[in-house]
N, C-alpha and C positions, 0 to 999 in steps of 0.2 A: 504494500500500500504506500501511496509517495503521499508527499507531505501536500499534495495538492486535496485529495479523496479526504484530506479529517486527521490523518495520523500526524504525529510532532514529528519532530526531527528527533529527538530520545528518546520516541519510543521505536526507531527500525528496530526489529527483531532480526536478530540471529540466522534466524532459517523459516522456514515457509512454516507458520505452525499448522499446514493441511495434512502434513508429515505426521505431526500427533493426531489427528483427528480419524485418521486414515488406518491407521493400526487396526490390528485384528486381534481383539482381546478374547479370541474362541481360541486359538492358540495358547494363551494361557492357563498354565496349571496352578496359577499364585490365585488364593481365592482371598479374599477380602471381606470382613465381618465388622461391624457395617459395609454394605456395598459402598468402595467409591471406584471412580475410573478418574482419565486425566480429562476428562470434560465438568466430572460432580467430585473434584477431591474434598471437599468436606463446605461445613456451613462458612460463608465467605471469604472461602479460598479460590484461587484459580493456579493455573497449571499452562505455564507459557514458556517459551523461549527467552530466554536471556533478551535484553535490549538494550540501546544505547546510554538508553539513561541510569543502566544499573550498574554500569564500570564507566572506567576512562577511557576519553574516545579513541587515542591509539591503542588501546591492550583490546579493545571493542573491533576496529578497523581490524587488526589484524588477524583475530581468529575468525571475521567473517571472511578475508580474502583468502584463507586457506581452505575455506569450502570443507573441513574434517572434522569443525568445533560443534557438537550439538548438546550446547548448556540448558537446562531448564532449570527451572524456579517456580515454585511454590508462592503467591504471594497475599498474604493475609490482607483483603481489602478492608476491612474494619480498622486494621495497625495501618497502612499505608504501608508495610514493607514487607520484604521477601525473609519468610521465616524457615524456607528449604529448599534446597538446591543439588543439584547433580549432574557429570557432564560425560559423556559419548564421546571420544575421541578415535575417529579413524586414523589407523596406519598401512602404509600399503606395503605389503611385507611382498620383497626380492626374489624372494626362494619360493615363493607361492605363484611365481609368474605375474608378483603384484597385487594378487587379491590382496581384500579387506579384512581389518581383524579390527573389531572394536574392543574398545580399552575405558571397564568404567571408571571415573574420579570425581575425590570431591563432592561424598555423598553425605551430605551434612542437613541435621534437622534442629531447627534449634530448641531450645530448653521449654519454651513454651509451647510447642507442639509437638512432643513426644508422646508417644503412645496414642496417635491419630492415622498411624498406618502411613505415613507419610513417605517416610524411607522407603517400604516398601513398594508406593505407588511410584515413587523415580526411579527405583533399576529395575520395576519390572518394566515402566514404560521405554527406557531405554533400551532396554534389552530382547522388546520387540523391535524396537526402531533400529537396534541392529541387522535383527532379520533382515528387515522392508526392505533394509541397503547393500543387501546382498554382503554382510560380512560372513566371511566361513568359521568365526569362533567370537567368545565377548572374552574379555576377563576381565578380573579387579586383585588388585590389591589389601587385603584387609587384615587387621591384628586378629592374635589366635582368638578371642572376647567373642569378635564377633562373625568366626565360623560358621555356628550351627545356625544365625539370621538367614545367611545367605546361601547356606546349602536347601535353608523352607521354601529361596526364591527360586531352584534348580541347579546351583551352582553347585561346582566339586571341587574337590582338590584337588591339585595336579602335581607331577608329579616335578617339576621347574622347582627352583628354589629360589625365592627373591635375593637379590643381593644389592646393594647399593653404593655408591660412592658421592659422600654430600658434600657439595663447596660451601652452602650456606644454611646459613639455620633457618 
């Protein structure tokens, strides 16, 4: 939507949000109690793509010119702000002849919406949105805590072992 149609200039989003609307949640073996999806995540919440107005404008420019960033947020309309977030990161792996491997990150819910299923409506929706984009595998990274969350959303262990090298804190 250009900023002719109604939209602001801070709110371009990210990615096309028809991407989320689009998903096939029959696919889904994450069940949800209360029901929500990324269209009904709870009582005045919505379920968007990151936009301009919710970082700075070059960390914003440049994961949409990479076309691999698909951040969403959770955003509490009664608070005015975003109380959960999570992001999709395509790579195109060499040795795959290039296919897609998505990579989830960044799956944070905050303190005052815990225990609203939250978390689990961002990596399941991500992790259909994998699918849609034709990646041949997701993963994440997570402390051993919280294993057994992410094995309820299909996830496994594998048999890799993280390893790291950090320049910064």
């Amino acid at each position: 939507m250009s900023p002719a149609s109604g939209m602001l200039l801070d709110e371009t989003l990210l990615f096309d949000p028809i991407l989320l609307q689009e998903l096939d949640w029959s696919s889904s073996t994450v069940s949800f109690s209360p029901p929500i999806n990324p269209s009904k995540p709870g009582e005045g919440l919505i379920l968007r793509p990151l936009c301009l107005g919710d970082l700075d404008r070059a960390k914003f420019e440049h994961m949409k010119k990479t076309g691999d960033y698909y951040a969403i947020v959770v955003e509490d309309t009664n608070l005015g702000q975003i109380v959960a977030t999570a992001t999709l990161i395509i790579e195109h792996k060499f040795i795959h002849g290039c296919a897609k491997r998505g990579r989830v990150e960044e799956v944070v819910v905050s303190d005052v919406c815990r225990g609203k299923q939250l978390g689990k409506l961002l990596v399941s929706t991500l992790t259909l949105l994998s699918r849609k984009l034709q990646c041949y595998k997701i993963t994440l990274e997570c402390s051993q805590k919280n294993v057994e969350f992410y094995k309820k959303l299909g996830y496994t262990a594998s048999e890799e072992t993280y390893m790291q090298c950090r320049f910064f804190d």
